[in-house]
BALUMTOR-47768 format. One record per residue (C-alpha): residue in one letter; x, y, z. Coordinates in steps of 0.25 Angstrom, whole numbers, plus 5000, padded with zeros to 4 digits. Each point is the difference from the previous one (the first is absolute). Last residue first. Example, Ala and Ser with C-alpha at 12.3 -4.5 7.8 and 13.67 -1.06 7.14 Angstrom:
<atoms>
S505549965029 A499449865002 
</atoms>
This chain:
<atoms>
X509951655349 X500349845000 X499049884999 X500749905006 X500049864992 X501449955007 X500549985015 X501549964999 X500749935013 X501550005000 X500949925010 X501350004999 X501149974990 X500450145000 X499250054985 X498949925009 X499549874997 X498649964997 X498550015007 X498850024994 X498850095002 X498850034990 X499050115002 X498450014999 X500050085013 X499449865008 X501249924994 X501050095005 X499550025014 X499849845000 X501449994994 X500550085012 X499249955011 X500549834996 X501550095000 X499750025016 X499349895004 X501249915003 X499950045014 X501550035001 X500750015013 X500949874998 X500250054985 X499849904989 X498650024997 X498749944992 X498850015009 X499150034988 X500650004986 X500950124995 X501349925001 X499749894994 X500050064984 X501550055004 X500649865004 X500749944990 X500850114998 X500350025015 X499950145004 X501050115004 X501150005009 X499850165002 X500150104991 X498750064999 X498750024991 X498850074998 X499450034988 X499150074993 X498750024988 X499950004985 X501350074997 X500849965011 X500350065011 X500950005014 X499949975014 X501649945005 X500149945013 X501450005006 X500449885009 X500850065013 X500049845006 X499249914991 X498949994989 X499149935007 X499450075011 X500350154994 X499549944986 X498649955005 X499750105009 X500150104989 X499149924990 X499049995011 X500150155000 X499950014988 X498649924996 X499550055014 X500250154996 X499349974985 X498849955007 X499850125008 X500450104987 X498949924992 X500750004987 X500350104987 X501450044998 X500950135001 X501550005000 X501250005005 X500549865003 X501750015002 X499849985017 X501449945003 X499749955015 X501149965009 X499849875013 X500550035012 X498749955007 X498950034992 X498750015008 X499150024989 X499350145004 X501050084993 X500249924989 X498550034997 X500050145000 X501149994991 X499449914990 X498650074999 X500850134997 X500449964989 X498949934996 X499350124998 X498649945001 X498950044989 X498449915004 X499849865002 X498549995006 X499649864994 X501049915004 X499649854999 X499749935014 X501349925006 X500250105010 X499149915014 X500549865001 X501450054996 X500250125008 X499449915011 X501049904998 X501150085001 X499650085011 X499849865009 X501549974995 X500650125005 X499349985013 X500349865001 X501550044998 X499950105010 X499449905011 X501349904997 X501050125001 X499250025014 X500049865004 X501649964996 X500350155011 X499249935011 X500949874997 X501250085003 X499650025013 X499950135009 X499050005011 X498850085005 X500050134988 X500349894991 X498649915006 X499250144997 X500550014987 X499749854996 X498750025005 X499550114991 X500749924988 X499049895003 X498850105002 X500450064987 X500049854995 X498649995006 X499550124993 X500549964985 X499649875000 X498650015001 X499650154997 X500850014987 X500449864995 X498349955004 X499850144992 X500949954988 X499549865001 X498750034999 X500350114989 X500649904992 X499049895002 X498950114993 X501050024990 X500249864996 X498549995001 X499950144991 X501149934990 X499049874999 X498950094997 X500750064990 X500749894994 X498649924998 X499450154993 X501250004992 X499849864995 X498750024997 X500350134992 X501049914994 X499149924996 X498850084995 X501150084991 X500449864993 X498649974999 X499750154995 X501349994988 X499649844996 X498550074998 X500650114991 X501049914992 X498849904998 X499150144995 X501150044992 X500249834995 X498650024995 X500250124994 X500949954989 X499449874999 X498850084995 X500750094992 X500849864992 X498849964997 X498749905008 X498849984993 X500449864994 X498649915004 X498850095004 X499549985016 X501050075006 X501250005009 X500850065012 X500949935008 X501050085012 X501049915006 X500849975014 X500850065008 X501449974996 X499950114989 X498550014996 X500149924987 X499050044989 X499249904994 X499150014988 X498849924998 X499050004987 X498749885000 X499550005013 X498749964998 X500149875007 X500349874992 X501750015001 X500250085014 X500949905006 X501050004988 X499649924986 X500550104993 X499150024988 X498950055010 X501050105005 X500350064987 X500950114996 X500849965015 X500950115004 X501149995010 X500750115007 X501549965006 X500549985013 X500249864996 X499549935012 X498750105000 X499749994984 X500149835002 X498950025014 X499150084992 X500249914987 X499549905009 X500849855000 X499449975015 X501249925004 X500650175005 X498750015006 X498850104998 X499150025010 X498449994994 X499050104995 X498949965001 X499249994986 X500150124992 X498750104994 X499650055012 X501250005008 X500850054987 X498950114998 X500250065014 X501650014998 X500849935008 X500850015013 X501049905009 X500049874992 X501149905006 X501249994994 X500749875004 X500549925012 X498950035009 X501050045011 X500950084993 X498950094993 X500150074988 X499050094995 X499249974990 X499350154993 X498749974991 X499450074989 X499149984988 X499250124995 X501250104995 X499850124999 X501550065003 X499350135007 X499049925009 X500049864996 X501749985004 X500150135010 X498849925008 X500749864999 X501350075007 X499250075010 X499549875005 X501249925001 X500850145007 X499049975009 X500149875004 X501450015000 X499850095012 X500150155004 X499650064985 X500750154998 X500849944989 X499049964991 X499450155000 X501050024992 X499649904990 X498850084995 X500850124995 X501049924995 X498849914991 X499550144996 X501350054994 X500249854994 X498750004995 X500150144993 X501349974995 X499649874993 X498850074993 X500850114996 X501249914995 X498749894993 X499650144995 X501250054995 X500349864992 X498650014993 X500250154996 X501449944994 X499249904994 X499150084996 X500850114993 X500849884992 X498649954996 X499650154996 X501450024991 X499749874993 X498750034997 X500550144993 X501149944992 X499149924995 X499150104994 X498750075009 X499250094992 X499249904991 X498750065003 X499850135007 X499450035014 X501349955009 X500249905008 X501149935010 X499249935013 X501049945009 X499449915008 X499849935015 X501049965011 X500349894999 X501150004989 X499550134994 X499249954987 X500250084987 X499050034991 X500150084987 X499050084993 X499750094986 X498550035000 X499750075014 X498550055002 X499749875003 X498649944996 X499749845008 X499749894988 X501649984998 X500249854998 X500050044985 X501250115002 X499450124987 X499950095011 X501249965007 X501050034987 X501449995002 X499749905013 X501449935007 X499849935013 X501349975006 X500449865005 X500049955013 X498349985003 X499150005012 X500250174999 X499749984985 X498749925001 X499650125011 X500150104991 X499349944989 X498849955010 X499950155007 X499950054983 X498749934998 X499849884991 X500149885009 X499350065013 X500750045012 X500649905010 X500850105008 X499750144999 X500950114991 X500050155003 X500050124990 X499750135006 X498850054995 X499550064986 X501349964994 X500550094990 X500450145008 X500249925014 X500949914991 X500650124993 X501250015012 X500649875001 X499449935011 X500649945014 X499749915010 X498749934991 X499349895009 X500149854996 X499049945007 X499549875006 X501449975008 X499550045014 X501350105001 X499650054987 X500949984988 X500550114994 X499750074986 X501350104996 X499350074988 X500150054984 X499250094992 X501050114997 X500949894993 X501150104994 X501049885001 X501250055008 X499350135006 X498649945002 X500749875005 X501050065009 X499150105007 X499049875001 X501249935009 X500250125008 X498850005006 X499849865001 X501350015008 X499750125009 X498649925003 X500749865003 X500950095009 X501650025004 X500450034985 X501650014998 X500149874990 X498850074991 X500950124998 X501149894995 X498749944991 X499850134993 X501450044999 X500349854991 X498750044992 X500650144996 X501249914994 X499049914994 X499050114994 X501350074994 X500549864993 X498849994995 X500050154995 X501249974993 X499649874995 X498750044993 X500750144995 X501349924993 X499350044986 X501349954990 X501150054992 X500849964989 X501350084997 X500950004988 X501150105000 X500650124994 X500950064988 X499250044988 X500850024986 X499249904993 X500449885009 X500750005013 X499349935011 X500349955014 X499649875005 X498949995008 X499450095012 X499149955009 X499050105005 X498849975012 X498950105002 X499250065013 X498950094995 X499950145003 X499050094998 X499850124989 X499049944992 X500849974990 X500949945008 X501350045007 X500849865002 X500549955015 X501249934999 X500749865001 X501349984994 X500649884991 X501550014995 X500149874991 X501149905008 X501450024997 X500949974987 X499650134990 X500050085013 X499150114997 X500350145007 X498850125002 X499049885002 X500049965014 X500550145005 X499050094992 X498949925005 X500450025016 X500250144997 X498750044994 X499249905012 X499650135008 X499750084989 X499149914994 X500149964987 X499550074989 X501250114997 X500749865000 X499549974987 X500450134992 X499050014990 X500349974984 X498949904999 X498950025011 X498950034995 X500349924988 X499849895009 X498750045006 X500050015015 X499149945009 X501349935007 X499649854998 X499149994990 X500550114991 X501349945002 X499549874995 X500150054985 X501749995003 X500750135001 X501350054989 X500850115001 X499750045016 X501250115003 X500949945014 X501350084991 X500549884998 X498749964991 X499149925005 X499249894991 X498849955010 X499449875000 X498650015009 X499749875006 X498549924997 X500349984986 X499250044989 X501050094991 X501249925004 X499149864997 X499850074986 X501450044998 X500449865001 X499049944993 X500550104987 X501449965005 X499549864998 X499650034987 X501350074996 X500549865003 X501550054997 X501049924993 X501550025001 X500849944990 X501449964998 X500549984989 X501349904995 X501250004990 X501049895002 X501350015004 X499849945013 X499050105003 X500050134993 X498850105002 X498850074996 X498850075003 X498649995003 X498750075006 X498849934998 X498550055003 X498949915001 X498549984995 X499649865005 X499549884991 X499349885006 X500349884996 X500349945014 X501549994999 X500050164997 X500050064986 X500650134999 X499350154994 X501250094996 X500450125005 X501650054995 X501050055008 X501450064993 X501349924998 X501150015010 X501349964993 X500249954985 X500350114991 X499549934987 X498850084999 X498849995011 X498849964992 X500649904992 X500949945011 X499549854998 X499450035016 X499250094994 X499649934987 X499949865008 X498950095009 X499250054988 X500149894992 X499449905012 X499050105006 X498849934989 X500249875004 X499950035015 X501149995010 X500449945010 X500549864994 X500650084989 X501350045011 X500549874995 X500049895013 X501349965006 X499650085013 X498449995000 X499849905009 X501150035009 X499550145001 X498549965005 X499050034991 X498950115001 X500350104993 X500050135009 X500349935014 X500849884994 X501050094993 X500150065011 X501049875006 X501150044991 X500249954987 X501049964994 X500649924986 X498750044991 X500249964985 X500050124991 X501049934989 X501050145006 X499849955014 X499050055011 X500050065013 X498750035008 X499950095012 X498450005005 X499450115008 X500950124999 X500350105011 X500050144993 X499950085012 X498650025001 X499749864996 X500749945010 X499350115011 X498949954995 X500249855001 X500350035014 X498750075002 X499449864994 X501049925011 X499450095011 X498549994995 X500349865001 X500649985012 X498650085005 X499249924995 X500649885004 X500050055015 X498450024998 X499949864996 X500749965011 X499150085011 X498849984993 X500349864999 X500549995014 X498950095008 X498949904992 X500549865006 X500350085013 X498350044999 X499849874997 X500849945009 X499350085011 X498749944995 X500349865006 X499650075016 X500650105007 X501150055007 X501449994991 X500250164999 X500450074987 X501050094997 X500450044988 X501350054992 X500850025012 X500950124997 X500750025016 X499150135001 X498749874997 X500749925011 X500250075009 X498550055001 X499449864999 X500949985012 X499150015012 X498849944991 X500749875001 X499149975011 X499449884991 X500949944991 X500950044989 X500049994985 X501050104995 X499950034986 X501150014992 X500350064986 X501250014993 X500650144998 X501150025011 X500549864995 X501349955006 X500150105013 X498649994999 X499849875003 X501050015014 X499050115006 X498949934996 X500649885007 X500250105012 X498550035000 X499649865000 X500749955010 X501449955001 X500449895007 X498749905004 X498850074993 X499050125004 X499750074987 X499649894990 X500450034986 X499450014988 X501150034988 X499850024985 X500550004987 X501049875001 X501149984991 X500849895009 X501449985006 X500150135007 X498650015005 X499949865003 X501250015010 X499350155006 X498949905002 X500949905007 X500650115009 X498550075002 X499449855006 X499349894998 X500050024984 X498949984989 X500050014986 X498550044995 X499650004985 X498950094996 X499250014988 X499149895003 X499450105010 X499149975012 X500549854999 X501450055000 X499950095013 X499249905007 X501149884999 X501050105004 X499350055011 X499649885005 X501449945000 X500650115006 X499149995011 X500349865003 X501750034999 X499850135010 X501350074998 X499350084989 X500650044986 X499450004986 X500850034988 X499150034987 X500249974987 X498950074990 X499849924988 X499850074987 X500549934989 X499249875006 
</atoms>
């Protein structure tokens, strides 16, 4: 078949490939498909076949569809592909039409979408032959404009043909190895034979030899068919023998090729190099408005657009005979005095008849300029629609973009009621109020025949629903005032009505721009939707927190889940130790009245509530019936599990199968997050509340034993010192002397333990102390023996100037009793608090952390209380105390976290 269409077809999915390609060929026995899994194996077939046509799948394994496009054109910026993509491929439609798709078309649908492909591939091909052909028939004109010839003949003195190039098929029909050795009679007619022996005998051009002048003649072509043609023919020596050449022009095909010039759809232009028009194809008028002859002579750029002067002077002020044709794009001053968007490329230049210049064809580019304009306006439409906060700002904004893209004054955003029988109009374009007598709304189960029952066909549908004419539509009995109509459907959440009152007004490029605008309208609303309900749901789970019991925070939990998540089916398991699984805590009113019992579920049990607690992970059944779980024959038919921490597990479900999407997982595992935050709260205020009371027994014990160490051991050691007095005054022993060192020891250690029964609250009135001064008022009441005291702290902190004196003064008394004979105790700072240190023996290493418990001492005199007083002073300020070794080797404690002024 001479002209069978070759066609490459690509798609990863073998099953689907097959299909396609058995449909393609039955809806046209023109076509032969070539298949390939992928885009490296097409682009194989591509270099190793002639193939005229590309479909292509869009999501495949390696590169996609877009990037094969990419790689075709690099080869073929000319052949036509058609990406044949899936649904939700919307999103890229606009890629790839600026990436010079040929088509799109989507794979949703029924057997008809192979006819429409079928269709889009003929017309597609055949309009790539068309215009090949017009380019080969321009290049033919540009031959003949330049003296090209059409068929080169040599011929020997006995007139027998010894070349012929391949031409010579084109004008008589024979192919050159048929006719070489052949005498030149066999292409012409009885009556020519004299006349062109006598001019290649040299009776006509004297006896010089050489060129020798044209003559027209009419020639015989291999199908008896006689042609008029034109020869031009000279002379020349080969081998020694004489032999002419002749060229022979079709002037019948020039005649064909002027005519297809005068009719063709591109306007051929001669320039001269001064931009002057000298010659304009009939289609200019077409084209421009303007007449040729109106034009002849003018300067062309004096018509182009000022803006766009330069940029054509620079493509075709220099040709480069071995680079690509200069091509530029401008808009063109019409007749009218618009602009329209043109195309030039620039041929070969010309010099013939004194005129110096070029060739250029041009071609209306306004369709694809202004498609390309509605696309790039598209792409600022839908980022505006990314920054909406509403479903009335979107809808809003949504029918701006129609009316402004699409010029669809009659168009609405119609949403679903929240009881699902309506679909409500959210927004109108502004001459509904004008043409509608009111507000266009849409019921469920409408009537066949009225407009309600078209929209809400298209809403159940996938695909749009495209109407040129929707007076003339047969299902149609219902008047409209619109005549030209698309409808979209919105996901779920109702339509997009595009109309307008004319028929016919809507093209492809329209359509497409309205399904990409829905989906992105669709997508804002499933993020407004999504927002909404998570805003809500935060708002709700608060109040999770402020539950006292587990019980609670159960019961709130299933009230944020049908409340603001509306879902109907809802139970929160808690896990309990000693019934050895989840055991159900809270549910929803329509799970009691709709489930059995609920039961505790057990690791044997094999629940997907128990297998999404081990895991930790949100489990999702499409269809519980199908499962054969614990709830297979109730009406339970979707379930989703959330995990709440180690607590337990919130459950949700419905009565549909497969309602349950990645926004519902989403914020499910918010509320599971929210409920595991409330139980986690809930415990540890029940742990604080056990810790407080168990800190005010301790307390309570405290201050028993501080007033049983206050009144009941203070007064009878007193009377015990009293008498030890009175017995030195009667006698003198050394034993009386033992007894009173004895009682001021008990003293000492009587203090001690009230200071640390009754100083271990938080300080809560620390005010400005000079530390300075704190430290030498405090040396001063330390008895230090013969002790030195460096005093380098000079500076203001912030502490509870009572508590402060304890910490140094215990400090003090510390160094003076350990650090030896004469010991020097040095107070100094550092950046984030102070130190006290001395130059005594120093502590043991392995010892520092003991030295601040109770009871810990090594002096005789020591109580072993008097470091446990300073960390407790520390530790109630906030601060940090740690003992190390002194520049001197001794000891040195370092208090930390001290707020400084």
């Amino acid at each position: 078949m001479p002209d069978r269409i070759p066609v490459l077809l690509v798609d990863d999915d073998p099953d689907l490939r097959e299909v396609t390609a058995s449909f393609l060929e039955r809806e046209a026995d023109r076509i032969a498909v070539e298949t390939a899994p992928d885009a490296a194996a097409g682009l194989d077939a591509l270099a190793d076949r002639e193939l005229e046509c590309v479909v292509s799948d869009y999501d495949m394994p390696g590169r996609n569809g877009l990037e094969f496009l990419d790689a075709v054109r690099e080869r073929d910026s000319d052949l036509p592909f058609i990406l044949f993509t899936g649904k939700g491929s919307e999103e890229v439609a606009s890629e790839a039409i600026s990436a010079g798709v040929t088509d799109y078309i989507q794979k949703r649908g029924g057997t008809e979408r192979y006819e429409r492909l079928a269709n889009r591939i003929v017309e597609a091909v055949e309009k790539c032959r068309a215009e090949r052909e017009a380019e080969q028939a321009i290049e033919q004109f540009r031959a003949v404009a330049n003296g090209a010839s059409d068929a080169i003949l040599t011929i020997d003195t006995d007139g027998e043909i010894r070349f012929a190039n391949p031409a010579v098929e084109s004008v008589f029909g024979h192919e050159p190895a048929a006719i070489e050795g052949e005498p030149l009679t066999t292409l012409l007619p009885e009556r020519h034979r004299e006349t062109v022996d006598r001019h290649l005998d040299g009776g006509d051009a004297g006896d010089g030899g050489g060129d020798r002048s044209e003559i027209r003649f009419d020639a015989r072509r291999r199908d008896g068919r006689e042609i008029p043609v034109s020869m031009s023919y000279g002379e020349f020596a080969a081998d020694g023998e004489r032999r002419f050449v002749g060229v022979v022009r079709d002037d019948a095909g020039r005649d064909q090729h002027r005519a297809f010039i005068e009719h063709a759809g591109y306007v051929v232009a001669v320039l001269s190099s001064d931009w002057r028009f000298r010659y304009l194809s009939p289609s200019c008028e077409r084209v421009t408005g303007h007449a040729p002859s109106d034009l002849i002579g003018e300067r062309s750029l004096d018509y182009v657009h000022p803006e766009d002067r330069e940029a054509v002077e620079d493509a075709f002020g220099e040709l480069d005979p071995d680079g690509s044709p200069p091509t530029a794009e401008y808009r063109f001053r019409t007749a009218d005095g618009d602009y329209r968007w043109l195309e030039s490329v620039g041929s070969d230049r010309i010099d013939t008849d004194d005129v110096e210049g070029y060739v250029v064809t041009t071609r209306d580019v306004s369709e694809r300029k202004e498609r390309e304009r509605t696309l790039s306006k598209l792409r600022e439409w839908t980022r505006k629609l990314n920054y909406t906060r509403t479903t009335e700002e979107a809808a809003d904004l949504a029918i701006e973009a129609v009316d402004d893209l699409i010029d669809a004054g009659l168009s609405g955003i119609h949403l679903r009621t929240e009881d699902g029988k309506r679909l409500e109009p959210a927004a109108l374009g502004q001459s509904v109020a004008t043409e509608f007598e009111t507000r266009p709304s849409y019921d469920r189960g409408a009537p066949p025949g009225t407009r309600a029952a078209l929209v809400w066909d298209a809403f159940r549908g996938e695909e749009s629903v495209v109407i040129d004419e929707l007076s003339a539509y047969e299902p149609l009995d219902e008047h409209s005032p619109a005549e030209s109509l698309v409808l979209r459907p919105i996901g779920d959440h109702g339509v997009f009505v595009v109309s307008a009152p004319d028929p016919n007004v809507f093209s492809d490029t329209d359509v497409l721009v309205a399904e990409i605008l829905s989906g992105h309208l669709e997508a804002t609303l499933d993020r407004i939707e999504r927002e909404g309900r998570v805003k809500r749901l935060h708002n709700a789970t608060r109040s999770l927190v402020s539950a006292d019991s587990p019980e609670g925070v159960a019961e709130r939990a299933v009230e944020a889940a049908t409340d603001v998540l509306g879902f109907s089916l809802v139970a929160v398991r808690i896990y309990d130790e000693e019934a050895g699984g989840l055991v159900p805590m809270a549910v929803s009113p329509e799970a009691a009245d709709l489930l059995p019992e609920r039961e505790t579920f057990t690791p044997d049990g094999g629940t997907i509530t128990w297998k999404a607690f081990e895991a930790g992970e949100i489990r999702i059944c499409d269809d519980v019936a199908e499962s054969g779980g614990v709830d297979a024959g109730t009406p339970l038919r979707s379930l989703l599990v959330a995990p709440i921490g180690e607590y337990g597990t919130v459950s949700v479900g419905e009565t549909e199968p497969g309602v349950f999407g990645g926004g519902d997982e989403y914020l499910a595992g918010i509320l599971a997050t929210a409920a595991e935050t409330a139980l986690q709260a809930e415990a540890r205020t029940r742990r604080l509340a056990e810790r407080t009371a168990e800190l005010e027994r301790q307390n309570d014990r405290l201050e028993e034993f501080a007033g049983v160490v206050s009144h009941d051991l203070r007064n009878p050691l007193e009377v015990a010192r009293g008498r030890t007095e009175l017995a030195r005054e009667e006698c003198d022993s050394e034993h009386l002397a033992a007894a009173g060192r004895a009682h001021d020891r008990m003293t000492a250690l009587i203090d001690d333990l009230l200071t640390l029964a009754r100083e271990g609250d938080p300080v809560t009135d620390a005010g400005p102390v000079d530390l300075g001064q704190i430290v030498g008022s405090c040396w001063r009441t330390v008895d230090t023996k013969e002790a030195t005291l460096r005093a380098e702290a000079e500076r203001m902190i912030v502490a509870d100037e009572g508590r402060l004196r304890q910490l140094l003064e215990n400090l003090m008394r510390n160094a003076v009793e350990h650090g030896g004979e004469g010991v020097t105790v040095t107070v100094g700072t550092l950046p984030d608090g102070f130190y006290v240190a001395d130059d005594g023996p120093g502590i043991d290493p392995d010892r520092r952390e003991e030295v601040f418990d109770a009871g810990h001492s090594t002096s005789q005199s020591g109580t072993g209380f008097g470091l446990r007083i300073v960390e407790q002073v520390a530790d109630a300020h906030g601060w940090s105390v740690r003992a190390v070794a002194s520049e001197a080797g001794g000891a040195r404690f370092e208090i930390t976290g001290v707020e400084v002024r």
